[in-house]
Phi, psi and omega in degrees: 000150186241130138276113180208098181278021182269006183257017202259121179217034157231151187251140169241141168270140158279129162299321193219113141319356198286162195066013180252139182262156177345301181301287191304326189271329176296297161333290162324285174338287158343285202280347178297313178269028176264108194288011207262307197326318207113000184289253217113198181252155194246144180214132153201144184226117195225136170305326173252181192295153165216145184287132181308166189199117196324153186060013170233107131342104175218149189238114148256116221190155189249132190307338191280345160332172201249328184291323191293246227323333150308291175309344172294297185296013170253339175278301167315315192077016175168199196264159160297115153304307199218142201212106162267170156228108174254020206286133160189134194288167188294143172294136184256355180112309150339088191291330178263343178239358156297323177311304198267334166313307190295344186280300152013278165320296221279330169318300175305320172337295187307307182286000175270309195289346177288316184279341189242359190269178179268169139000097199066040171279153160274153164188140206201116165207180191267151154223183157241123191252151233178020177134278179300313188292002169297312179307322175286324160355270187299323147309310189298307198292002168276339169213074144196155208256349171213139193227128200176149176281152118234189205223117194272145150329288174320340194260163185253101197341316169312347202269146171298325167304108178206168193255115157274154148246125200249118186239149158073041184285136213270334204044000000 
C-alpha cells in the first residue's frame, strides 16, 4: 500500500447502522472517507483475470515473470506499507512437492517486500508447512524486528496452511 490521497476517488457509506448510534455512523463515515486516515492505494497481481475493484490496480501477470516485480513498483509509485502474498501454485497431491512450490512463491514474496517496502513495512505471506520455511524464517528475522507464524480462522486446523508475518521491516 501507497498512501497518496489525491488518488481516492470513492465516497464510502455504511450499508448498515445496525447497533450504531447516529454519532457513532457519522464518525465512521468521516474516517473512512478522509483521504489523511491512510487506506492507501491497492496494487494486485494474478495469472488469471480478476474482475476490477473500486481502489485496486490490477496486472495480469504470472509474479516469477521476470517484468512484475518492476512493474507492480511502478505501479505503487513509491515504497509499500504492506506486501502481501497469498500466492500458491496448483496441488499435484505430493506433500513434499507441493511444499517446495509454495516456498518458491513465498521467496519470490520475500525478495520483493525487501526491494519495495518502506521503513516499518509489514509482509505477510502464505505456506506450508514442511520444513524449508524455517530457512525463510530465519531470513525475515534479519530485517523485521517480528517475525511469527500465523494460522487464520478460516484455515482448517488439519491444513499444512499457515501464514508467516513479518512486521517492522528494518530497511
Amino acid at each position: 500500500m501507497n498512501s497518496n490521497p489525491s488518488k481516492r476517488p470513492l465516497k464510502v457509506r455504511l450499508k448498515s447502522g445496525k447497533g450504531r448510534s447516529p454519532a457513532s455512523k457519522r464518525w465512521l463515515e468521516r474516517q473512512l472517507n478522509d483521504p489523511y486516515v491512510g487506506r492507501g492505494k491497492v496494487v494486485a497481481i494474478d495469472r488469471l483475470p480478476m474482475p476490477p475493484m473500486p481502489g485496486v490496480e490490477f496486472i495480469e501477470c504470472d509474479f516469477l515473470d521476470a517484468r512484475a516485480p518492476d512493474e507492480i513498483k511502478a505501479m505503487l509509485g513509491g515504497p509499500a506499507d504492506v506486501v502481501l502474498s497469498d500466492m500458491a501454485a496448483n496441488a499435484t497431491g505430493h506433500r513434499r512437492t507441493d511444499h517446495l512450490k509454495i516456498m518458491v512463491l513465498a521467496e519470490a514474496a520475500a525478495d520483493f517486500a525487501r526491494e519495495a517496502l518502506a521503513p516499518g513495512g509489514a509482509f505477510l505471506c502464505k505456506v506450508l508447512q514442511g520444513g524449508t520455511e524455517a530457512m525463510l524464517l530465519a531470513a525475515l528475522k534479519r530485517d523485521f524486528s517480528h517475525v511469527g507464524h500465523v494460522k487464520p480462522a478460516a484455515s482448517r486446523p488439519d491444513s499444512a496452511e499457515l501464514y508467516l508475518l513479518a512486521t517492522g521491516f528494518r530497511g
